[in-house]
MIDOSE-1310 file (N, C-alpha, C; in nm, 2 decimals, decimal comma, always signed):
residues 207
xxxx	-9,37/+1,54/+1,19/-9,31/+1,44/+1,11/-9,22/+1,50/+1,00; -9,28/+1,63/+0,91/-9,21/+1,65/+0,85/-9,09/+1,78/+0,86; -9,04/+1,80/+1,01/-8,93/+1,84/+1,07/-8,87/+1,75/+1,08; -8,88/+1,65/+1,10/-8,77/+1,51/+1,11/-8,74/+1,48/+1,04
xxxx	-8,84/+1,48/+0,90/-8,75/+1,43/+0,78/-8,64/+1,54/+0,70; -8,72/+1,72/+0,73/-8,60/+1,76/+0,67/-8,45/+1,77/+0,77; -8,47/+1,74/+0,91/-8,33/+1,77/+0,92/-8,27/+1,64/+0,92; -8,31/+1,54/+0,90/-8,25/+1,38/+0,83/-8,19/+1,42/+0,67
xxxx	-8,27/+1,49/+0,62/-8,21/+1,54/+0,45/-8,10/+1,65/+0,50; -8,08/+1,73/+0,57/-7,99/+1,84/+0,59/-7,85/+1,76/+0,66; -7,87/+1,66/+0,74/-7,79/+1,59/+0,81/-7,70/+1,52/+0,68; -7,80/+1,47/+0,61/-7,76/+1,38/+0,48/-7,67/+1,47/+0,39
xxxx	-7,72/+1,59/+0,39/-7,68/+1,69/+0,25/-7,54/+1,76/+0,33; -7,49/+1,77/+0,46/-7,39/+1,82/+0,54/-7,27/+1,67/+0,51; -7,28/+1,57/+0,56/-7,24/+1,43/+0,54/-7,16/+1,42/+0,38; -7,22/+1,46/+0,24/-7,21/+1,43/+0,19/-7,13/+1,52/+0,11
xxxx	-7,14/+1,67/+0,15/-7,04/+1,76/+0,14/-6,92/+1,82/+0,18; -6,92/+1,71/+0,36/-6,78/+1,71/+0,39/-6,75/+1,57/+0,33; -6,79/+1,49/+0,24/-6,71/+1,35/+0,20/-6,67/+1,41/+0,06; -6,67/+1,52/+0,03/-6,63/+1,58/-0,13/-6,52/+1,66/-0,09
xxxx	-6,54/+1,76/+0,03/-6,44/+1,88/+0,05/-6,29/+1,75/+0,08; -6,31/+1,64/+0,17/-6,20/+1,54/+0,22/-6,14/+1,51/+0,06; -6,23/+1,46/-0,01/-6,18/+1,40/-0,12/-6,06/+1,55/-0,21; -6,13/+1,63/-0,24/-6,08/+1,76/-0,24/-5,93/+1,77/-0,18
xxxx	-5,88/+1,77/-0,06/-5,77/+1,78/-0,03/-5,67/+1,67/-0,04; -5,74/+1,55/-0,01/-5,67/+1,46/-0,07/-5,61/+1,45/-0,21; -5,68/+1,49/-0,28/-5,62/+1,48/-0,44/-5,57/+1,60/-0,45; -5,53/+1,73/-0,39/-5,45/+1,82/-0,41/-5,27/+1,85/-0,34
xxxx	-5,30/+1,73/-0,23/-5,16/+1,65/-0,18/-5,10/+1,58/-0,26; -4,94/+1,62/-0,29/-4,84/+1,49/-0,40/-4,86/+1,33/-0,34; -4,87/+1,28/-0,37/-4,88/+1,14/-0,32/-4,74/+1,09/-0,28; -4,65/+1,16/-0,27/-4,55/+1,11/-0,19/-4,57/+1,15/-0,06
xxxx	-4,66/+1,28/-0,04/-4,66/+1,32/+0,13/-4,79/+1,27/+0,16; -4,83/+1,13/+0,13/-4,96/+1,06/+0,21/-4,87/+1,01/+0,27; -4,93/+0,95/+0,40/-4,86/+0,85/+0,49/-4,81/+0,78/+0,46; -4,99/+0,66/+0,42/-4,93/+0,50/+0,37/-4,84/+0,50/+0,26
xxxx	-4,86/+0,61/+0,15/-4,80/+0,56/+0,03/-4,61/+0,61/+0,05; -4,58/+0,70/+0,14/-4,44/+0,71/+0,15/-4,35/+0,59/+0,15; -4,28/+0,57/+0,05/-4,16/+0,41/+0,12/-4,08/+0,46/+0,19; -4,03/+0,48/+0,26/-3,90/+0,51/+0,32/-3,82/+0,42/+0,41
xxxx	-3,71/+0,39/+0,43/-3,63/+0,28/+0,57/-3,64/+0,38/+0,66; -3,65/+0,36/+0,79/-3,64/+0,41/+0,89/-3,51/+0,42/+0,97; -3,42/+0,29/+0,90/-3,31/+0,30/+0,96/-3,17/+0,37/+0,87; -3,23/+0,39/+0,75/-3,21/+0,52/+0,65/-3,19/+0,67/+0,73
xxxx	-3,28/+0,68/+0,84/-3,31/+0,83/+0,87/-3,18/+0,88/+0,97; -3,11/+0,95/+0,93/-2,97/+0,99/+1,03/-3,02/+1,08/+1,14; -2,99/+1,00/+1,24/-2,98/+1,04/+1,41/-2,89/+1,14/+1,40; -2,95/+1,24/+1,46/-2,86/+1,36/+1,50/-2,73/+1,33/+1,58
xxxx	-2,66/+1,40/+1,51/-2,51/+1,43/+1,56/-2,48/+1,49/+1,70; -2,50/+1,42/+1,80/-2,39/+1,43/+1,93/-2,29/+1,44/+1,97; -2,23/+1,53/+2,07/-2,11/+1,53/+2,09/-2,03/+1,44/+2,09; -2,05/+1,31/+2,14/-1,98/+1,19/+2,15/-1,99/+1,13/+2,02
xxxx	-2,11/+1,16/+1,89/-2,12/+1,08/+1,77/-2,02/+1,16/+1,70; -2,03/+1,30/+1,68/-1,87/+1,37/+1,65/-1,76/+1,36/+1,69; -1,70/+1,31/+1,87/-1,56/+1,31/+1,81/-1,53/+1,15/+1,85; -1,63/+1,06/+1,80/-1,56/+0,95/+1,78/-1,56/+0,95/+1,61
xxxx	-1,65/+1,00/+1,55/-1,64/+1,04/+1,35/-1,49/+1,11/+1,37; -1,45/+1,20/+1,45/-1,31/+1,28/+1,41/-1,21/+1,11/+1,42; -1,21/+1,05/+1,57/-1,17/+0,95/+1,59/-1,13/+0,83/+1,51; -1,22/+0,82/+1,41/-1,21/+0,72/+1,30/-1,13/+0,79/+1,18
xxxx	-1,15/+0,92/+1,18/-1,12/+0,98/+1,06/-0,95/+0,97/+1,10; -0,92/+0,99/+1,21/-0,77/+1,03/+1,23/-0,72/+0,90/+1,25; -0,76/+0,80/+1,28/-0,71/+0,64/+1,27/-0,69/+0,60/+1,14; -0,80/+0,62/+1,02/-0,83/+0,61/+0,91/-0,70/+0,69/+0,86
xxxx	-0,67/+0,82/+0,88/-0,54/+0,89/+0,80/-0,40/+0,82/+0,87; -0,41/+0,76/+1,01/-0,24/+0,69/+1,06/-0,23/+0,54/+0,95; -0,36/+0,51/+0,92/-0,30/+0,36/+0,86/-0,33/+0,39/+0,68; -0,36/+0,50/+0,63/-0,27/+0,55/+0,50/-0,22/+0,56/+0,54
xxxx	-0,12/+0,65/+0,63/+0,04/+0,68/+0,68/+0,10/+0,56/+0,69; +0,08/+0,48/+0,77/+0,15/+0,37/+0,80/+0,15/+0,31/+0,65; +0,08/+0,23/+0,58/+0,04/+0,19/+0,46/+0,15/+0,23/+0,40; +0,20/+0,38/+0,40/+0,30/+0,41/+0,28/+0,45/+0,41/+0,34
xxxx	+0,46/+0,41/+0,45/+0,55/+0,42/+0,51/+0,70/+0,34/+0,44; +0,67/+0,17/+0,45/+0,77/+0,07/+0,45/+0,88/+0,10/+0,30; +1,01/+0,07/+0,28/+1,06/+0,12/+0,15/+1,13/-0,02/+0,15; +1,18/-0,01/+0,02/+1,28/-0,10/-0,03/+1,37/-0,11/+0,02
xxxx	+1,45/-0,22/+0,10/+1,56/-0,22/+0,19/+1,68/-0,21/+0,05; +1,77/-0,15/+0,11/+1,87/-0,06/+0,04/+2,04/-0,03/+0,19; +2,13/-0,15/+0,11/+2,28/-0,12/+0,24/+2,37/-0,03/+0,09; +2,44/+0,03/+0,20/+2,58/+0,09/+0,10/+2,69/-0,08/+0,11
xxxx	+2,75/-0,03/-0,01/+2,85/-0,14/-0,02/+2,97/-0,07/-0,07; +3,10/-0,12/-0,12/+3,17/-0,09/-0,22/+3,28/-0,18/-0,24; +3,24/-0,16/-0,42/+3,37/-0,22/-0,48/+3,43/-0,18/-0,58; +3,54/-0,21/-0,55/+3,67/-0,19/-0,65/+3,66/+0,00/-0,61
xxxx	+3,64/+0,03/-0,50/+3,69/+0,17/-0,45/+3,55/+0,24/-0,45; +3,44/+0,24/-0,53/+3,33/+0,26/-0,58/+3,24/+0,24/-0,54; +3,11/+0,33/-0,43/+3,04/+0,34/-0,35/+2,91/+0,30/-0,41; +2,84/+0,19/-0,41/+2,69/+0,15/-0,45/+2,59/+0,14/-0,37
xxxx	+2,51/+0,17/-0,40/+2,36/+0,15/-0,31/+2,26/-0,01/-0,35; +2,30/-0,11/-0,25/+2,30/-0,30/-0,31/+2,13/-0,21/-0,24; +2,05/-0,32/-0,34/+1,92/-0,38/-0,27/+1,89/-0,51/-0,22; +1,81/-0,51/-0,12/+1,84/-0,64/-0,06/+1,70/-0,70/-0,11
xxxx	+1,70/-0,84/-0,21/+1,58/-0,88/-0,27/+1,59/-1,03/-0,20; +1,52/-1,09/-0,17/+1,49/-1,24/-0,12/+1,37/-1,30/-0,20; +1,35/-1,23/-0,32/+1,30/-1,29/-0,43/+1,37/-1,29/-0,56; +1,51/-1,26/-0,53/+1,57/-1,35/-0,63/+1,69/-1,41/-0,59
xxxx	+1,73/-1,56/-0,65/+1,78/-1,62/-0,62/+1,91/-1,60/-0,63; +1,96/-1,51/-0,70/+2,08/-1,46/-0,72/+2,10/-1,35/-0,76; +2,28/-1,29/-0,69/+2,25/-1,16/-0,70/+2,31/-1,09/-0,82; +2,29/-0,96/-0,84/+2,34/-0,93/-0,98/+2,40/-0,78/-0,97
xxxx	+2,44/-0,74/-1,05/+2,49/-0,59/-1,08/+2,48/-0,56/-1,19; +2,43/-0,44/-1,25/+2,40/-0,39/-1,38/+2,51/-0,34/-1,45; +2,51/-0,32/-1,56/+2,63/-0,34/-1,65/+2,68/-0,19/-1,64; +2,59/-0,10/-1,62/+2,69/+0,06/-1,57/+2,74/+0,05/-1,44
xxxx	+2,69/-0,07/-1,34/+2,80/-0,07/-1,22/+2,95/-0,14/-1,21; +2,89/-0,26/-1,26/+2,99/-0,33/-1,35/+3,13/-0,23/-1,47; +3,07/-0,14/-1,51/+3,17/-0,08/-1,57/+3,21/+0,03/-1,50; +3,15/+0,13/-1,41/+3,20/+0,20/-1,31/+3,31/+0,13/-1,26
xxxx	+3,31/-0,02/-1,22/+3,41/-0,08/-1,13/+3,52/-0,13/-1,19; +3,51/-0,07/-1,38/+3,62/-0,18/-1,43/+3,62/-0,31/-1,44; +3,49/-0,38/-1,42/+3,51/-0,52/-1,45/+3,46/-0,56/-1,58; +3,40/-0,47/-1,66/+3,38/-0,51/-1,81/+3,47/-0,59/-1,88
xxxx	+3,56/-0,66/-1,84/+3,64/-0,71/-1,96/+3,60/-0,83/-1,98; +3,65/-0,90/-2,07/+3,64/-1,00/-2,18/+3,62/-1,11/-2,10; +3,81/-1,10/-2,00/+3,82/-1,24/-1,92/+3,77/-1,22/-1,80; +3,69/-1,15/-1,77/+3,67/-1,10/-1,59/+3,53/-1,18/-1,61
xxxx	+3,43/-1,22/-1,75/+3,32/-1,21/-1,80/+3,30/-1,44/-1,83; +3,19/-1,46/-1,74/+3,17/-1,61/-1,78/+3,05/-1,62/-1,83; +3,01/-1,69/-1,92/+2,88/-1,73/-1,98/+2,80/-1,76/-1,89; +2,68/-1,68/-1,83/+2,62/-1,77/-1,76/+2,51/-1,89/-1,80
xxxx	+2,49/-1,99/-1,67/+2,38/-2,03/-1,72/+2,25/-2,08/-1,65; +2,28/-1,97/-1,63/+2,12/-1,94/-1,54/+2,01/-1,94/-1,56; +1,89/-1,94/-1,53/+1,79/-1,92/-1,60/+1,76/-1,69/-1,59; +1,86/-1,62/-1,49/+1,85/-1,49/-1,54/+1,91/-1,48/-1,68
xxxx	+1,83/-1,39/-1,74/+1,86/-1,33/-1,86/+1,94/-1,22/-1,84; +2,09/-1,25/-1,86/+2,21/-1,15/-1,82/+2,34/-1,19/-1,90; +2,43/-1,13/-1,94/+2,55/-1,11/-1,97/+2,63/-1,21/-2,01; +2,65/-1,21/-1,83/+2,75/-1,34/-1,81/+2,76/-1,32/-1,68
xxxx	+2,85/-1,39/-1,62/+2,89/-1,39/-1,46/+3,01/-1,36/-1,43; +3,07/-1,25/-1,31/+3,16/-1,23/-1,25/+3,19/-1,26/-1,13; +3,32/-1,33/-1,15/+3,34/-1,44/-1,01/+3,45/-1,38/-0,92; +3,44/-1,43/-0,80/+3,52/-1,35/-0,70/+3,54/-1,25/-0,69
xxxx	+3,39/-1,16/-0,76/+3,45/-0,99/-0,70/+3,40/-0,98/-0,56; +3,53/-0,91/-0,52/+3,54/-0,86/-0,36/+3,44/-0,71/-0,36; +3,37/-0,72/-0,21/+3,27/-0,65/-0,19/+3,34/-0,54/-0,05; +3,28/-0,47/+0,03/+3,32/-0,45/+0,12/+3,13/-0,36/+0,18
xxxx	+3,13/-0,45/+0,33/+3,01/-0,36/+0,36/+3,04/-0,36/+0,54; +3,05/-0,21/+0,55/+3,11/-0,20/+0,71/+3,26/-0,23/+0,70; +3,24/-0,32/+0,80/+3,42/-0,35/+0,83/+3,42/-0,49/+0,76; +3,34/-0,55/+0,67/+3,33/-0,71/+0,62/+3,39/-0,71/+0,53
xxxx	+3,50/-0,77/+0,46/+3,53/-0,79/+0,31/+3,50/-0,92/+0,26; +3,42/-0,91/+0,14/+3,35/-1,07/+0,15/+3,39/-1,09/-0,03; +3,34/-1,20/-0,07/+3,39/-1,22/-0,23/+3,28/-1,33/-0,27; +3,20/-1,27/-0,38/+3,11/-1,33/-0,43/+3,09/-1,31/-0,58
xxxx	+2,97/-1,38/-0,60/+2,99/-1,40/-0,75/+2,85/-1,28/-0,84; +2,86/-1,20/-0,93/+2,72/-1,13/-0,98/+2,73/-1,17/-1,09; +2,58/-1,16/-1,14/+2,56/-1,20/-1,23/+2,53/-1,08/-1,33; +2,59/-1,04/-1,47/+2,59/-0,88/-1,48/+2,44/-0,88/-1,60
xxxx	+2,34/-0,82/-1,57/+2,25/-0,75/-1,63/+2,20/-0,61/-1,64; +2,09/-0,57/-1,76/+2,05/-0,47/-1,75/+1,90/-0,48/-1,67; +1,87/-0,35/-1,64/+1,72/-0,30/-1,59/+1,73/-0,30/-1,42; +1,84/-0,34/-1,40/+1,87/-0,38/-1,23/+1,89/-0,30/-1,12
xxxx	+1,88/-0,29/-1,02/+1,96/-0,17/-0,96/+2,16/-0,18/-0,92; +2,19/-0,10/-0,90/+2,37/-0,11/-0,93/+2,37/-0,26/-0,88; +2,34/-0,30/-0,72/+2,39/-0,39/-0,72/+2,27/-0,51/-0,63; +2,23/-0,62/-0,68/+2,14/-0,67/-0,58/+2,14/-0,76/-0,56
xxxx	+2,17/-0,81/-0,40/+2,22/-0,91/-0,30/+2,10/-0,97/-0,32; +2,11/-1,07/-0,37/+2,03/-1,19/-0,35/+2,00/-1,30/-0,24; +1,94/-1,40/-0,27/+1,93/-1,50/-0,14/+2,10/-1,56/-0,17; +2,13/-1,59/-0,22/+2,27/-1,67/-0,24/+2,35/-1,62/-0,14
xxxx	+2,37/-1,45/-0,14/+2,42/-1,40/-0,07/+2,38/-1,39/+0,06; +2,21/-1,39/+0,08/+2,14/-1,35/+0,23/+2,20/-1,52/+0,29; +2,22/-1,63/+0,25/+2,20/-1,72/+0,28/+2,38/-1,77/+0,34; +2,42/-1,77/+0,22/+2,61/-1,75/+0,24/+2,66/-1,65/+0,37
xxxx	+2,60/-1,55/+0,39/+2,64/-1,47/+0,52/+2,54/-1,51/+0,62; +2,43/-1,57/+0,63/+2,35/-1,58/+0,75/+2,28/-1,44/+0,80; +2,25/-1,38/+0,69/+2,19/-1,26/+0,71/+2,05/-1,25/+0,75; +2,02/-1,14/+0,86/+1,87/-1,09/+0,87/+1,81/-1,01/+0,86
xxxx	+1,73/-0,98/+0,84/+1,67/-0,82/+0,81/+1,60/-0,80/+0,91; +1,65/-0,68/+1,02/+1,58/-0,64/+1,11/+1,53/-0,51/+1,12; +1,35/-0,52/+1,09/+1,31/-0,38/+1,06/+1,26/-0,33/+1,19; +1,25/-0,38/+1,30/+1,23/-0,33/+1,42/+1,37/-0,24/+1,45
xxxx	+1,52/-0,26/+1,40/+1,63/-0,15/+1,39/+1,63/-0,07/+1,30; +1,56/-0,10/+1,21/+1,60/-0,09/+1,03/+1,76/-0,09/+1,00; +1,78/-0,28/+0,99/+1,94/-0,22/+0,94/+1,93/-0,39/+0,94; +2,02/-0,45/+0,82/+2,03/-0,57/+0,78/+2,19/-0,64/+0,89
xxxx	+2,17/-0,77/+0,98/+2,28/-0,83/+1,04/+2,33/-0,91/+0,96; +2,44/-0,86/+0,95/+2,59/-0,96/+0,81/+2,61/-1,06/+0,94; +2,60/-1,21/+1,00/+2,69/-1,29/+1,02/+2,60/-1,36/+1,14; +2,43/-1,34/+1,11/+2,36/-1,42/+1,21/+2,36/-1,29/+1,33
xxxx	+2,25/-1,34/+1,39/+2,15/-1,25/+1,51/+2,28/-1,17/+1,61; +2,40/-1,21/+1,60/+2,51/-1,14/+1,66/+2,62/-1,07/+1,60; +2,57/-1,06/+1,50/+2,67/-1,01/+1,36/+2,67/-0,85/+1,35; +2,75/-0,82/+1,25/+2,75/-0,66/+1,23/+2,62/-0,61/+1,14
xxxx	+2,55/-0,50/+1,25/+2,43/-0,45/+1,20/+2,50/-0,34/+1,07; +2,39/-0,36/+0,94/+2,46/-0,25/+0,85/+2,28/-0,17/+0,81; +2,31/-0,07/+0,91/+2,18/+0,04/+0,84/+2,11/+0,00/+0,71; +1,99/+0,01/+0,70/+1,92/+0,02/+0,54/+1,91/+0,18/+0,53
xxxx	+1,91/+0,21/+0,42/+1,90/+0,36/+0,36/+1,76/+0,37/+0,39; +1,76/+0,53/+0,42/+1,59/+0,60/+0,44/+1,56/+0,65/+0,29; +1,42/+0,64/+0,26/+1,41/+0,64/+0,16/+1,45/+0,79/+0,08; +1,47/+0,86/+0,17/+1,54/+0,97/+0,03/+1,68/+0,95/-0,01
xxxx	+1,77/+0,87/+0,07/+1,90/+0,84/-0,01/+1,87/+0,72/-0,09; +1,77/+0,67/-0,09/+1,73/+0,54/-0,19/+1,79/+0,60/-0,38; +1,80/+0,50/-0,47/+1,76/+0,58/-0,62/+1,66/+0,68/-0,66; +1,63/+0,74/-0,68/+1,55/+0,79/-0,72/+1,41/+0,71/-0,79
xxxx	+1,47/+0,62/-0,85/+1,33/+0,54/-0,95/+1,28/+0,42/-0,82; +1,30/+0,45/-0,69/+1,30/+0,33/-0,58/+1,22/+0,45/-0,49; +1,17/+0,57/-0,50/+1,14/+0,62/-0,40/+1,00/+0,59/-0,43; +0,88/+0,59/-0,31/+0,78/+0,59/-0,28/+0,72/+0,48/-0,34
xxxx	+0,80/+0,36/-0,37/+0,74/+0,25/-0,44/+0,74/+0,15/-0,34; +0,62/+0,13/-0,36/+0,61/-0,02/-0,22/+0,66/-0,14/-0,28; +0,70/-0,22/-0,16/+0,78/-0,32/-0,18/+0,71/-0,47/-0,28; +0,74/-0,52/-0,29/+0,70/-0,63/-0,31/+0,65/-0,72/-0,20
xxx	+0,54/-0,83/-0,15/+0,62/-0,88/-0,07/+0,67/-0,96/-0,04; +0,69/-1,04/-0,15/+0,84/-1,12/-0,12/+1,01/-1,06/-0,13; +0,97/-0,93/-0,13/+1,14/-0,83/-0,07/+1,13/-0,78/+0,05
C-alpha cells in the first residue's frame, strides 16, 4: 500500500515540475513569436517570385515607361506663316476666339503705325486691331484681321481664322488643312523648332 502511494506522490511531484519548466519557456519567448498572439494578414505575405511573375513585373514596368512617353509626347501645334516678307511661327489656339499678334511681331512687320491701328473692342485686352493684314501660308495668300497684344506668341490663329478657312487639325499627319478635308496640308512644327518658352509644355486641352 505504501509503494503505491509513493509512486502516486513521485508521479504528482514529476507532473508538477514539467508544468513549471513549460511555464519557464514560455515566458522566455517575445510574445510576438507565440502563435496565437502574432497578427499578421496572410495575404500580406509575398509569394515568391517566378519566372513568369518576373517578366510580366518587367512587362508592366516597360508599358508603365511607353505611356510616360506617350503622356509627354503631344506639343503645341505651331504652322510657319509670313507677313509683310517676315517669317513667323502662328500657333494654332481653338480656345481663343480671335486671333492676335504681339506687338514685337507687329513691329517686326512695320505695322505699328498710328493709322494701320483701330481701337478695339473686344473683350481681349490689347492695343487695338489690324485690318486686312495679308498673310501668306504655303501657296495661300489670305487677309485677316489681328488683334495686337502683349504676352502672346508672334502670331495666333484663332477660331475666327480656323473657322473663315474651314480648317482641320490633323494629328494622325501632323499638319493643319487650309480649305476643308481637301485643302492644302501645312505641316505643324516639331517641337524643337517650336519657341523656346513652348517647348515641353503640354497643351491645353482646349488647343
Amino acid at each position: 500500500m505504501e509503494n503505491i502511494l509513493e509512486q502516486a506522490a513521485r508521479r504528482q511531484q514529476r507532473k508538477h515540475h514539467s508544468v513549471n519548466r513549460d511555464d519557464d519557456i514560455t515566458s522566455s519567448v517575445p510574445k510576438s513569436s507565440v502563435g496565437p498572439q502574432v497578427d499578421f494578414d496572410e495575404h500580406l505575405v509575398e509569394r515568391p517570385r517566378t519566372s513568369s511573375r518576373r517578366q510580366r513585373s518587367r512587362t508592366w514596368e516597360n508599358g508603365a515607361d511607353d505611356i510616360i512617353l506617350d503622356g509627354a509626347s503631344p506639343v503645341i501645334p505651331f504652322i510657319l506663316c509670313k507677313c509683310q516678307g517676315t517669317i513667323h511661327k502662328a500657333m494654332i489656339n481653338t480656345s481663343c476666339p480671335l486671333s492676335l499678334m504681339s506687338k514685337q511681331a507687329a513691329a517686326a512687320c512695320g505695322l505699328l503705325k498710328q493709322k494701320d491701328i483701330e481701337l478695339s473692342n473686344s473683350n481681349i485686352s490689347s492695343i487695338g486691331r489690324l485690318k486686312n493684314v495679308q498673310i501668306h501660308i504655303e501657296e495661300r495668300s489670305l487677309q485677316m484681321d489681328f488683334h495686337i497684344t502683349d504676352g502672346c506668341p508672334e502670331i495666333t490663329l484663332g477660331v475666327d481664322f480656323l473657322k473663315a478657312n474651314k480648317c482641320l487639325l490633323n494629328f494622325h499627319d501632323n499638319n493643319l488643312l487650309l480649305g476643308g478635308i481637301h485643302g492644302v496640308p501645312v505641316p505643324l512644327l516639331t517641337e524643337r523648332d517650336l519657341p523656346l518658352k513652348y517647348r515641353g509644355v503640354q497643351p491645353a486641352a482646349s488647343i
